[in-house]
N, C-alpha and C positions, 0 to 999 in steps of 0.2 A: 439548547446549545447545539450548533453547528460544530460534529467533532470530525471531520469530513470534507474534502475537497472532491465535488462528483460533476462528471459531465456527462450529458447524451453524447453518442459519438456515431458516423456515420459507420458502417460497415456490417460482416457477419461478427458473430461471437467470436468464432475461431481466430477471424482476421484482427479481430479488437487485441486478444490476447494477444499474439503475435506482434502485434504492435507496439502496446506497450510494455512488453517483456527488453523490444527493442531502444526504445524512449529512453525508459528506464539503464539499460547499457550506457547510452548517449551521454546519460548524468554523471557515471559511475559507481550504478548500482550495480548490484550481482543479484538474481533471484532465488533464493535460501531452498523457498522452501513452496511447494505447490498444494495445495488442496484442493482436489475438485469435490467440490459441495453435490452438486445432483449424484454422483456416485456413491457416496459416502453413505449419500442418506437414501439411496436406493438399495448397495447393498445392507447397510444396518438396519435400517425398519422397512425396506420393502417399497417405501413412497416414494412417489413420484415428483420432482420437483424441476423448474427451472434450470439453465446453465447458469451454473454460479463455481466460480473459481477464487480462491485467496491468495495473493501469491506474495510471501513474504520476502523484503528486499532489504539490501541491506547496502550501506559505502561504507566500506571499513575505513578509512582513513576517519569521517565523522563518527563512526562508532567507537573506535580507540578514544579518541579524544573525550565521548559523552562517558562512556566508559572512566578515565581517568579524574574527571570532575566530579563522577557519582558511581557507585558502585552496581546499586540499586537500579541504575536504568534501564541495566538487564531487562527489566519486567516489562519495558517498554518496546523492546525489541524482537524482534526488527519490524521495519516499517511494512505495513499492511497496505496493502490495495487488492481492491475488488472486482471483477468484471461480471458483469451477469446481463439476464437477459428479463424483461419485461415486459409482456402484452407485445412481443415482437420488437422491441426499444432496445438496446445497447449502452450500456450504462461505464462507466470505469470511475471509481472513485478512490482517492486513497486519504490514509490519517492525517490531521493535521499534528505535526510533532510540536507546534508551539502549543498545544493547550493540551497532550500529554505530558511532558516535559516542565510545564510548568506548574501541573500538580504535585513537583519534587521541592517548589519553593528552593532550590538551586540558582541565583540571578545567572553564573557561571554557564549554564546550557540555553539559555538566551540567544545569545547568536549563532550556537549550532544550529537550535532551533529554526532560527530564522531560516537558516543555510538551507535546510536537510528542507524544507517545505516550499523552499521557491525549488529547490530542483526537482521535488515529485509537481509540483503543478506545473512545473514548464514538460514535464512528463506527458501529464494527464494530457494538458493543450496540443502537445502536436498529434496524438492520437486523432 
């Protein structure tokens, strides 16, 4: 199962982030919430790893709405996207909310669904 929208993208890390931190504005997201993954796991266990960043997004106007149809969706929030780095490659992927959302058997988030996942891949895309 493809739960996942990912593209190589031209550029450095930093510049990818910044990117699509902007993208993501463009749609009417907000970015919640930042983890940077190589720090985390550098200061907690001391290892070495990759740039890797999660940055949790969020369009409240969709989220009220998913919110109002389901309670629980919570669980699902907010939208996750990824940047990191590999063998020197640039990677930016983010969730697909149609096949989170429709593990609620909810028909009702159906077309948020839909909504909420053309606007992070027209995200991903202009990165």
């Amino acid at each position: 199962m493809i739960y996942g929208y990912k593209r190589q993208v031209k550029g450095t890390y930093e510049e990818v982030v910044t990117r699509i931190k902007a993208e993501l504005k463009k749609e009417g997201f907000g970015v919640l919430t930042e983890i940077d993954v190589k720090k985390t796991i550098k200061d907690k266990l001391g290892a070495d790893f990759d740039n890797y960043i999660i940055l949790g997004s969020c369009n409240p106007p969709f989220a009220f709405k998913a919110l109002q149809a389901e309670r629980d969706i919570g669980l699902f929030m907010p939208c996750n996207l990824i940047v990191y780095e590999d063998k020197g490659q640039v990677f930016v992927s983010a969730i697909k909310p149609t096949l989170a959302m429709n593990m609620t058997g909810n028909p009702a988030l159906a077309p948020l669904a839909d909504e909420v996942e053309s606007r992070l891949k027209k995200a991903v895309d202009a990165v």
